[in-house]
C-alpha positions as CSV (number, residue, x, y, z in Angstrom):
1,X,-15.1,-3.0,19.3
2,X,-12.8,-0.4,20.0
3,X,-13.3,3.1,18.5
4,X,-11.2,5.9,18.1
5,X,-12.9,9.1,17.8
6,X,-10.4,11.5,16.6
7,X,-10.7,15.3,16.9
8,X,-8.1,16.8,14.5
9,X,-7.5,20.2,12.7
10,X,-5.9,22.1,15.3
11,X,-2.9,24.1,13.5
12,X,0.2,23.6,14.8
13,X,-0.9,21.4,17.6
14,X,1.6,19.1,19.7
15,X,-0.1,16.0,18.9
16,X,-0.5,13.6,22.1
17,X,-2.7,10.5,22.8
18,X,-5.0,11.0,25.9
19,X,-6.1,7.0,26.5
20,X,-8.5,8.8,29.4
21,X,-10.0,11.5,28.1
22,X,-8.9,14.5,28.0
23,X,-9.3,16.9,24.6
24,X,-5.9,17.2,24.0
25,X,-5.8,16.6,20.4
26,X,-6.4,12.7,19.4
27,X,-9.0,11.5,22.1
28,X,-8.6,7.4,22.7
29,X,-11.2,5.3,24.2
30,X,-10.3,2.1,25.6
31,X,-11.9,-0.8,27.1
32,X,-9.7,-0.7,29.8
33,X,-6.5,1.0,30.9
34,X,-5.9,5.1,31.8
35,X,-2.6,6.8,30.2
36,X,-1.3,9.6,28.9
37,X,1.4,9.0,26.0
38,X,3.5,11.1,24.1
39,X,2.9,11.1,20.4
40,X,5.5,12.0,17.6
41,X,5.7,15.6,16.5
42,X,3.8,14.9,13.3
43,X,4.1,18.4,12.3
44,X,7.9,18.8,12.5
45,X,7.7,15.8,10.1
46,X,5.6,17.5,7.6
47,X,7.4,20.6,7.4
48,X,10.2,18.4,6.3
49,X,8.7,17.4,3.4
50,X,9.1,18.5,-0.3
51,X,6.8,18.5,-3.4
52,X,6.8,20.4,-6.1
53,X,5.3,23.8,-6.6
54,X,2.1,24.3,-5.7
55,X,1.4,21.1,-3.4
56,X,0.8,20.4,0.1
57,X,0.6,18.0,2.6
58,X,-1.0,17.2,6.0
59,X,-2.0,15.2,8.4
60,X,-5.3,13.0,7.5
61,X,-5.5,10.2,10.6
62,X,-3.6,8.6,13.3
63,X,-3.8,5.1,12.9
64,X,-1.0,2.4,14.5
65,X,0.8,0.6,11.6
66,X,-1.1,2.0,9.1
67,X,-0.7,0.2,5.6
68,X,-2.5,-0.8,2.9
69,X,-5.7,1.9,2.2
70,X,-9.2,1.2,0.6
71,X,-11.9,3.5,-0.5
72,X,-15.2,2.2,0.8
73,X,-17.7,4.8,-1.1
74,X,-20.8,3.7,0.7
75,X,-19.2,4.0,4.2
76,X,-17.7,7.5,2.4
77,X,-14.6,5.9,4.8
78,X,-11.3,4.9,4.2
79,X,-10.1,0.9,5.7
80,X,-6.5,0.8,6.9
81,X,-4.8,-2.7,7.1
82,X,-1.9,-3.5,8.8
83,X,1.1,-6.6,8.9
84,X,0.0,-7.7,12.2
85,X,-3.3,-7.8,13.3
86,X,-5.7,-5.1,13.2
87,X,-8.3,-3.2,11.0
88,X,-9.1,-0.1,10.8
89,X,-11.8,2.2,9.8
90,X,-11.2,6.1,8.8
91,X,-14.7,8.5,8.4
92,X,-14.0,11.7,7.5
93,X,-17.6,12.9,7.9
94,X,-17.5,16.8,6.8
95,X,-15.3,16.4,3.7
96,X,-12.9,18.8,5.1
97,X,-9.5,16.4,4.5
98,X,-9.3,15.5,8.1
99,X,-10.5,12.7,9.8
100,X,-13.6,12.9,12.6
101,X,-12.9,9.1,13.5
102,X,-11.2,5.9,13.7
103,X,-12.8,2.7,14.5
104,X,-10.8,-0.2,14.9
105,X,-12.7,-2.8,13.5
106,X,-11.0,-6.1,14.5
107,X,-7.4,-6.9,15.9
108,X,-7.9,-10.9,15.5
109,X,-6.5,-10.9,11.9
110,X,-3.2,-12.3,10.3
111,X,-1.5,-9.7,8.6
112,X,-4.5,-8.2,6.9
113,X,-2.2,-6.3,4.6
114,X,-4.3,-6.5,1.4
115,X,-7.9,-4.6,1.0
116,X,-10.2,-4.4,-1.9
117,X,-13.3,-2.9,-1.9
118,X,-16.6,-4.0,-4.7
119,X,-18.7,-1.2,-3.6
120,X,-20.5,-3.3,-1.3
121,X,-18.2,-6.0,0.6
122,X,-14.9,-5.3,1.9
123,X,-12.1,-8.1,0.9
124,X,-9.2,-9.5,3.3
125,X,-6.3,-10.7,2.1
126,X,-4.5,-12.4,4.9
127,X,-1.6,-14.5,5.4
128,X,-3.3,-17.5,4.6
129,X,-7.1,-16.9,3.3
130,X,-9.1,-14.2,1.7
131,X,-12.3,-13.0,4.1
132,X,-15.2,-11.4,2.8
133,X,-17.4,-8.7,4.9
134,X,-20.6,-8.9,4.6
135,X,-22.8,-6.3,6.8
136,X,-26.5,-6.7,6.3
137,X,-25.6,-2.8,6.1
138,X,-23.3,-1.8,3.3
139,X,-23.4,2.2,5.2
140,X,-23.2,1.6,8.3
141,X,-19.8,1.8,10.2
142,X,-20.4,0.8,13.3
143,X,-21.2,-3.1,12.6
144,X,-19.3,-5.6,14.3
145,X,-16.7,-7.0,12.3
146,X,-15.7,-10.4,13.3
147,X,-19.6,-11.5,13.3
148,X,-20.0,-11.1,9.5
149,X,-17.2,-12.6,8.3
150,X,-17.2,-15.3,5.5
151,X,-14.0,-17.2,3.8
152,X,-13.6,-16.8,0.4
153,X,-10.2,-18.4,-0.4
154,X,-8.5,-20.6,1.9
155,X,-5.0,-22.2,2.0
156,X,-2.5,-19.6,0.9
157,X,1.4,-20.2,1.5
158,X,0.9,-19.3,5.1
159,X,4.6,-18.2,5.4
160,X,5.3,-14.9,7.3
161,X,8.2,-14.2,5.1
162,X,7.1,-11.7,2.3
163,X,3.3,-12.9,3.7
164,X,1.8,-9.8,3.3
165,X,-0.5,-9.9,0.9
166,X,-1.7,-7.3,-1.6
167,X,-5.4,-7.0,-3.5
168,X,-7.4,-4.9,-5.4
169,X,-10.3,-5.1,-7.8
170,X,-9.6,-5.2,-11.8
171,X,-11.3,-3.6,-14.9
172,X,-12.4,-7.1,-15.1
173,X,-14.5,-7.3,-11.6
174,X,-12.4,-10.3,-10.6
175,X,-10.3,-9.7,-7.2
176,X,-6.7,-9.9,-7.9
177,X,-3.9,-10.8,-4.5
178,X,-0.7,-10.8,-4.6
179,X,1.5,-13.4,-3.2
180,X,5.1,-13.5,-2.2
181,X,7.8,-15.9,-2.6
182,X,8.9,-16.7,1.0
183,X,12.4,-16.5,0.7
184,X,15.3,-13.8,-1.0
185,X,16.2,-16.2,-3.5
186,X,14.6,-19.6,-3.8
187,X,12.4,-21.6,-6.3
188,X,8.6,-20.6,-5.6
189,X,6.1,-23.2,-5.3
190,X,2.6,-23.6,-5.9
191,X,0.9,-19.9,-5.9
192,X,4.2,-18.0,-4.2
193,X,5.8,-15.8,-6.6
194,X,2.6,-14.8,-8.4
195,X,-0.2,-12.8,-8.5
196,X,-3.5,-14.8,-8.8
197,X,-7.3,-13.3,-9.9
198,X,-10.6,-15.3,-9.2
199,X,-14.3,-14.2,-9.0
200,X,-15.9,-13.0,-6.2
201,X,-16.8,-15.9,-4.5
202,X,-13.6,-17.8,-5.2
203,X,-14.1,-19.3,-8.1
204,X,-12.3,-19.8,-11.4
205,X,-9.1,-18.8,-9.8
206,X,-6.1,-18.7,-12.5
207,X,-2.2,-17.0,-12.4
208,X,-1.9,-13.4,-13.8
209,X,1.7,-13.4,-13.7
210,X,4.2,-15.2,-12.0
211,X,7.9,-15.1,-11.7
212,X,7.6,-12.1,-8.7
213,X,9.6,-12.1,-5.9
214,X,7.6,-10.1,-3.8
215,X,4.8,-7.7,-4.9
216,X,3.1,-5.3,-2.3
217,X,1.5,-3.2,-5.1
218,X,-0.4,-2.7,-8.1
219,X,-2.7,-0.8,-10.0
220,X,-4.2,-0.5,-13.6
221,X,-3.4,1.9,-16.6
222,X,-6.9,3.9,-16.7
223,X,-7.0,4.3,-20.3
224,X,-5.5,0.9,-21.3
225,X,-6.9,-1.1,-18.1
226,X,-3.5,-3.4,-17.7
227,X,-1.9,-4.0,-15.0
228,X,1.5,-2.6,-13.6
229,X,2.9,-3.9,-10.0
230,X,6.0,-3.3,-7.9
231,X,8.6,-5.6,-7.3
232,X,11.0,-5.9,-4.4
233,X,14.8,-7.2,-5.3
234,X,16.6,-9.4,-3.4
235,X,19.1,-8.6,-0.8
236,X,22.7,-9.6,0.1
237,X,24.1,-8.6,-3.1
238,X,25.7,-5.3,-2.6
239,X,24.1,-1.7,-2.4
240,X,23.7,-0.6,-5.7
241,X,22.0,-4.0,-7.1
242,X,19.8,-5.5,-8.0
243,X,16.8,-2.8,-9.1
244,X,13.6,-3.1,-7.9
245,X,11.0,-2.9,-10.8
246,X,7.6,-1.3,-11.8
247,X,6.4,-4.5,-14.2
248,X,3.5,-4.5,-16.5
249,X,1.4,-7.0,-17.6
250,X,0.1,-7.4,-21.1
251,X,-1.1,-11.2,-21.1
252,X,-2.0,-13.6,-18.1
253,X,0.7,-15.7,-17.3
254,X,3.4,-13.5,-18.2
255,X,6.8,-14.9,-16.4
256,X,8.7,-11.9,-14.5
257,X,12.2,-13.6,-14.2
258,X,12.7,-14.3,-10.5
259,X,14.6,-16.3,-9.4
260,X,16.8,-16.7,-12.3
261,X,17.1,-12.5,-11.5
262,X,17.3,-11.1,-8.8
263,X,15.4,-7.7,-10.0
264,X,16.3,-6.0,-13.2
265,X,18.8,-7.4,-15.2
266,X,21.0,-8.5,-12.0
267,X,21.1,-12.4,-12.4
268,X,21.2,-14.1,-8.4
269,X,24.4,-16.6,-7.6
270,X,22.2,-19.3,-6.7
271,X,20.3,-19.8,-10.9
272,X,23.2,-18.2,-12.4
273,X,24.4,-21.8,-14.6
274,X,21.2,-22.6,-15.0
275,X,19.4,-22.1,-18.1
276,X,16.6,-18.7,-18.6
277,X,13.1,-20.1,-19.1
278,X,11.5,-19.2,-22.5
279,X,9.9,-15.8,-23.0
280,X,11.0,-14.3,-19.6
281,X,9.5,-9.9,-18.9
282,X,11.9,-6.8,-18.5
283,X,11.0,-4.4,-16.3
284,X,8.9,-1.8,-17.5
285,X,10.8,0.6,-15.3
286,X,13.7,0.0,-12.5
287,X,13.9,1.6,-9.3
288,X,16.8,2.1,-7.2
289,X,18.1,-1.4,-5.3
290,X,16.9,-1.6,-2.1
291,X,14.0,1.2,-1.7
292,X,11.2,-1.5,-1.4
293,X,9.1,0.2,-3.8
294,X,5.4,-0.9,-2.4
295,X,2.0,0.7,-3.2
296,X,1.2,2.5,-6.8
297,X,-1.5,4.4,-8.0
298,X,-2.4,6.1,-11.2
299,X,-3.8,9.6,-11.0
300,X,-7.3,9.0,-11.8
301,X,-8.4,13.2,-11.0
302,X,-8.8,16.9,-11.6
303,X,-7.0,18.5,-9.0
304,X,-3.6,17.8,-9.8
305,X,-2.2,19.9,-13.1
306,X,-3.2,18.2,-16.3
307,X,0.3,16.5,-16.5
308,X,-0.6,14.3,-13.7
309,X,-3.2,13.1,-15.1
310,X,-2.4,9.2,-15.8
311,X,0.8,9.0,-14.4
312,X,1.8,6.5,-11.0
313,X,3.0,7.3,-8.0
314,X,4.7,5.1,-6.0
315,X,5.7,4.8,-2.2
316,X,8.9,3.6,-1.7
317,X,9.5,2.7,1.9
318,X,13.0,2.3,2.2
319,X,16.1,0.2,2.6
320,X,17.6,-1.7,5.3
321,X,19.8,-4.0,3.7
322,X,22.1,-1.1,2.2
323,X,25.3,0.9,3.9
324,X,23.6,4.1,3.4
325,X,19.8,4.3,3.4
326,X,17.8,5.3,0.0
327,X,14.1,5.4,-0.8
328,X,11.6,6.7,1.9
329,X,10.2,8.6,-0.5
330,X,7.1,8.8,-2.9
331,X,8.2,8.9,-7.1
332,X,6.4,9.9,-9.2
333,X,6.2,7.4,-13.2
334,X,5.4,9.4,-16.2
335,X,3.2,7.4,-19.0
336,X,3.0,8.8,-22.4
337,X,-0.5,8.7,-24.0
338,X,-0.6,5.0,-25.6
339,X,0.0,3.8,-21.5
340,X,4.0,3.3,-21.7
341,X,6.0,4.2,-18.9
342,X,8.3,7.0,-20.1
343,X,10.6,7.7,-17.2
344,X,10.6,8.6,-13.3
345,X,11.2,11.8,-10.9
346,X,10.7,12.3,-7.1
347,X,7.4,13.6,-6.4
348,X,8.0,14.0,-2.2
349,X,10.9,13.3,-0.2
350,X,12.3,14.5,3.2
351,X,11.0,11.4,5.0
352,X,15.3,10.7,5.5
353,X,17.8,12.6,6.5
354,X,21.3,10.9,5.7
355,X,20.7,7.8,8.5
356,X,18.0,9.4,10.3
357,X,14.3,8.1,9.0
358,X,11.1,10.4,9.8
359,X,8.7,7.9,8.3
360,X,8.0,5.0,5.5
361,X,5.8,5.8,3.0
362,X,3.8,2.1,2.3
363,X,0.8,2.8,0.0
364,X,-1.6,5.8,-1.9
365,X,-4.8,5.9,-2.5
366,X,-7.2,8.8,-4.0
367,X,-10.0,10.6,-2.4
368,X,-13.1,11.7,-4.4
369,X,-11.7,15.1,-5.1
370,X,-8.6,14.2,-6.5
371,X,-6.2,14.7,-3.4
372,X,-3.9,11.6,-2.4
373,X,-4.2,9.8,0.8
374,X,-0.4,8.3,1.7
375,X,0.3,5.7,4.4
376,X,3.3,5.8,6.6
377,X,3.5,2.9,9.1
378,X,6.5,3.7,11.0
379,X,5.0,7.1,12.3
380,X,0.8,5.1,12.1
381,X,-0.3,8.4,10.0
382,X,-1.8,9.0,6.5
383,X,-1.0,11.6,5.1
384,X,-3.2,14.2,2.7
385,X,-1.6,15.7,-0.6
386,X,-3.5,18.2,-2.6
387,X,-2.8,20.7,-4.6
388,X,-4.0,24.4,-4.2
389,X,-1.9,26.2,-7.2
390,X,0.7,28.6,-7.7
């Protein structure tokens, strides 16, 4: 195991990565290997960012290619996946919203991009299986990874395009993943396109919704408990089309339109004759084409104002396949009190400047006292966003 022990806090420090040593900020230890390397000016960054009134937000952890984010209460720790092949493990031991360490826990994984947590057993969903963790130690951090590791689903469409899975717990208990078609526009087969639930151990696995291009992100209502999830439109056909979409889910097996659409009501060249299945879902919101609209989560706390309370946010990490870039940003989904979306604002931006990107927002999570933790993998940070009045 490698570990990371981060020393962090410093205002206004020039952040750099000391692989021998030295306290310069972000202290390294490797197996092997002496260097010193240049890290980006995560504060300039920062100070380019806006939020509303009354917000702020700061730098929580270095970690390389940081994505998808789990809250492991028992560890009082944070697990960081990634879309290639490592782990991670964030402790932020004092409470003070700033991590004391980093632990990489394994770099032999396949795009362990999707993370859920039951309290006791931390859930992997690769490229093609879902692992289970299983410490004889549900509190301690430092136990080997790769020795207490136990399948739990094999055989997914083991495609590396849109591969990267997503997962999360439900109101139900049962572990819910998210699986990608692995194409723009194509006919799915099998379990791509959907997103599948099953018990704990595996069992009694059924399709929650299907028709999905490619879903990175999902979360429930917390006073109705049903599902909404992002969805990523297709490419290639122009920059203004088709919308990504927040979708929500009312019934199991609900049919979200793709690939007779592209995303919203944008129908895709290739099923354009052919006829629309029976009882296909609208969006419950659209999103601007191309901002790959990937991790949401509903405010769950008390430190935001009141208004907050219940809404999504949602990380949008930005467009490629556009002539002028859009997204790389966080928005922000109002719900009214029966658990409807209502409409949609920017919450933080500042992450782009006209072609020039400063970061890609990928997914948000909560922390205990009610501030938001927010991946970026382009600049391997998570951010911290809490609120302090005024």
């Amino acid at each position: 195991m490698r570990v990371i022990a981060a020393t962090l806090g410093v205002t206004g420090m020039s952040w750099r990565q000391n692989l021998c040593g030295a306290a310069v900020g972000l202290v390294i230890t490797f197996a092997t290997g002496c260097a010193t390397v240049a890290d980006s000016d995560i504060d300039r960054v920062l100070k380019r960012i806006k939020l509303p009134p009354g917000f702020e937000i700061s730098l929580f952890a270095r970690v390389p290619g940081a994505r998808t984010m789990v809250i492991a209460k028992p560890l009082g720790a944070v697990f960081v996946g990634s879309r290639r092949y490592s782990l991670h493990l964030v402790i932020d031991r004092d409470n003070d919203g700033v991590a004391d360490q980093v632990i990489l826990k394994s770099e032999r994984l396949k795009a362990p991009n999707g993370l859920a947590h039951d309290g006791k057993h931390l859930y992997v969903a690769e490229q093609h299986r879902v692992i289970r963790w299983s410490p004889p130690s549900a509190s301690d951090p430092n136990q080997p990874f790769d020795s207490f590791v136990e399948p739990v689903m094999t055989g997914l469409p083991d495609n590396g395009h849109h591969g990267w899975r997503y997962a999360a717990f439900g109101p139900d208990g049962k572990l819910y993943v998210s699986i990608g078609s692995p194409c723009n526009v194509c006919q799915p087969n099998g379990f791509e396109g959907t997103i599948i639930r099953m018990d704990r151990n595996g069992g009694n696995l059924e399709t929650v919704a299907r028709g999905i291009r490619n879903s990175v992100g999902f979360d429930w209502h917390p006073r109705t408990n049903e599902l909404f999830f992002t969805d990523n439109g297709s490419d290639g056909l122009g920059d203004d089309i088709p919308a990504d979409e927040l979708n929500h889910v009312t019934r199991a097996g609900q049919h979200f339109g793709f690939p007779w659409y592209g995303g919203g009501r944008t129908r895709t060249p290739e099923f354009s004759v052919d006829p629309l299945p029976d009882g296909l879902t609208a969006p419950a919101i659209e999103f601007a084409a191309h901002t790959a609209s990937l991790g949401i989560h509903f405010y769950r706390g008390r430190m935001f104002p009141p208004a907050y309370r219940h809404d999504a946010f949602v990380a949008q990490h930005g467009s490629w396949n556009r002539s002028s870039k859009i997204g790389y940003r966080i928005m922000r989904v109002r719900f009214d009190d029966r658990g409807k979306a209502i409409g949609k604002e920017v919450f933080a931006a500042g992450w782009l400047d006209g072609r020039r990107t400063y970061g890609r927002p990928v997914d948000i999570t909560e922390l205990a006292d009610g501030s938001l933790l927010v991946s970026d993998d382009a600049q391997g940070a998570i951010y911290r966003i809490n609120y302090s009045g005024g």
